[in-house]
C-alpha positions as a Markdown table, in Angstrom:
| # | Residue | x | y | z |
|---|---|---|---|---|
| 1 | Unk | 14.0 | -15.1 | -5.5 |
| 2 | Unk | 15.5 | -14.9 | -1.9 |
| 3 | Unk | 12.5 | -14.6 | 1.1 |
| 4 | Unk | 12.4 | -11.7 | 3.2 |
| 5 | Unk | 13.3 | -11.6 | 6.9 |
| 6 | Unk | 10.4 | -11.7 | 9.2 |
| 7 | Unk | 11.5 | -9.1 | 10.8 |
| 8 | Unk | 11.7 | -7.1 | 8.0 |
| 9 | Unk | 7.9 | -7.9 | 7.3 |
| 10 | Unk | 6.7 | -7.2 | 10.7 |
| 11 | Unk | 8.6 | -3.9 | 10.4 |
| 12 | Unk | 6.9 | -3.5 | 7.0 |
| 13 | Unk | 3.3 | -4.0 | 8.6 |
| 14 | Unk | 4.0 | -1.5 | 11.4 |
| 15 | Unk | 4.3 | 1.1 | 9.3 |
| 16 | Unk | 1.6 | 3.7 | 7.3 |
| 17 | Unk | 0.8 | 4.9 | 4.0 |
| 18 | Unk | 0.6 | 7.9 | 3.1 |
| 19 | Unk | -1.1 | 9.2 | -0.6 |
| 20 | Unk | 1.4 | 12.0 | -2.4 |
| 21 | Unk | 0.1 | 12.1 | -5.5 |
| 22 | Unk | -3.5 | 11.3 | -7.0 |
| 23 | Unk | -2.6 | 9.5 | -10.4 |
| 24 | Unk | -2.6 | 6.1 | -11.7 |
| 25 | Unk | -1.0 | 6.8 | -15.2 |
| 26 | Unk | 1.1 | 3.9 | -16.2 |
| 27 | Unk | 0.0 | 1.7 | -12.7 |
| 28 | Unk | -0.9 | -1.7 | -12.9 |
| 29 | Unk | -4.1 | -3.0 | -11.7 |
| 30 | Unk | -3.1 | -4.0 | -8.1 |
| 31 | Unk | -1.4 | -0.2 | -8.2 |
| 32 | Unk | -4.7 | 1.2 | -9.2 |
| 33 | Unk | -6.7 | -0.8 | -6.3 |
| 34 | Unk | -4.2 | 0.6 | -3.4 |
| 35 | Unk | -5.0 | 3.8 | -5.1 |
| 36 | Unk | -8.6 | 4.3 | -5.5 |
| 37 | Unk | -8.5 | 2.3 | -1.5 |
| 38 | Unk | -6.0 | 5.4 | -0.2 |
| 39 | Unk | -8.5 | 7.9 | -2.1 |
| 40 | Unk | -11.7 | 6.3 | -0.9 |
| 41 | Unk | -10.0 | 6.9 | 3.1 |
| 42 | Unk | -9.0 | 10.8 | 2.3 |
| 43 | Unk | -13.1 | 11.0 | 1.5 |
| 44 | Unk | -14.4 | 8.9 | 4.4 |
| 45 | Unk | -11.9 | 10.2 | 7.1 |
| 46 | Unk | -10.2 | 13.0 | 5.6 |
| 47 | Unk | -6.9 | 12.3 | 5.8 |
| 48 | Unk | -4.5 | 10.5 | 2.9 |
| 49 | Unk | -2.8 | 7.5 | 5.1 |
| 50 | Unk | -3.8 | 4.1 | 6.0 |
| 51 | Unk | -1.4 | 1.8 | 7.7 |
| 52 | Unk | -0.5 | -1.3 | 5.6 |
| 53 | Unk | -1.8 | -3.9 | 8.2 |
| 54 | Unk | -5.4 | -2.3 | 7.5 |
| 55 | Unk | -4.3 | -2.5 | 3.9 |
| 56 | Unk | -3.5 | -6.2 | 4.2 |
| 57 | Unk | -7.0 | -6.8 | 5.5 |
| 58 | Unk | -8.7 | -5.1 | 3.3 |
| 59 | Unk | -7.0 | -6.5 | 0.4 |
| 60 | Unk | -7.2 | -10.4 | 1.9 |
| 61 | Unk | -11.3 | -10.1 | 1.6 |
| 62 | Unk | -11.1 | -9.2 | -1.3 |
| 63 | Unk | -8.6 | -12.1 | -2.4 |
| 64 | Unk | -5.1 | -10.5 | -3.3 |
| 65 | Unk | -2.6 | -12.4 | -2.4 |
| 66 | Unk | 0.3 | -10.1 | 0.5 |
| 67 | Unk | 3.3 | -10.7 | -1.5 |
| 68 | Unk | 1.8 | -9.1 | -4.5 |
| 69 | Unk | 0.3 | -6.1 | -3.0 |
| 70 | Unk | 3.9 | -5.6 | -1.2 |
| 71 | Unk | 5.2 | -5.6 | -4.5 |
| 72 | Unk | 3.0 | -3.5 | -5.6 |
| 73 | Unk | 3.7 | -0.5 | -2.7 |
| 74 | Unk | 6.8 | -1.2 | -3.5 |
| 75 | Unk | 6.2 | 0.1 | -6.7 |
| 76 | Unk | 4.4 | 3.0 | -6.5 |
| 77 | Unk | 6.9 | 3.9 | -3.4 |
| 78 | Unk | 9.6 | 3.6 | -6.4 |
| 79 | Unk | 7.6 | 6.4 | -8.7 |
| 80 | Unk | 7.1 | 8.5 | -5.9 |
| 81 | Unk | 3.0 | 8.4 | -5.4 |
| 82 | Unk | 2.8 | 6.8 | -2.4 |
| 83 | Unk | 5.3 | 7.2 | 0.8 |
| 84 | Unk | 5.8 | 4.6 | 3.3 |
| 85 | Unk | 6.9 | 5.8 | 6.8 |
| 86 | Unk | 7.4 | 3.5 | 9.6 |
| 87 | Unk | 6.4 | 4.4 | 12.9 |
């Protein structure tokens, strides 16, 4: 498998998350964990979105590795739960 640019993956860190839909039917368990994190913010802050840098941290303390949890937006961006807009 081919590596990304780094500019692509800067570009990728710049941008937010935003929560469209509330489900994790089908979703694996990293899928679940991005999830239940962009549900925990809408109840602490009140809004849906995260950016993915704060996601990266997050996810690095507790151990996943980054290409995974790209993957794994990736993923849920492909069966429309989440949306990633870049700012």
């Amino acid at each position: 498998m081919a590596r990304k640019p780094k500019k692509e993956n800067q570009r990728m860190l710049k941008a937010v998350v935003v929560l469209l839909r509330n489900t994790t039917w089908k979703c694996g368990r990293v899928e679940r964990l991005i999830v239940e994190y962009l549900q925990s913010h809408l109840i602490k802050f009140g809004t849906p979105r995260s950016s993915i840098k704060e996601i990266t941290q997050y996810f690095a303390v507790n151990g996943k590795s980054r290409s995974e949890l790209f993957d794994a937006l990736k993923r849920l961006e492909r069966r429309r739960i989440i949306e990633i807009r870049e700012i």
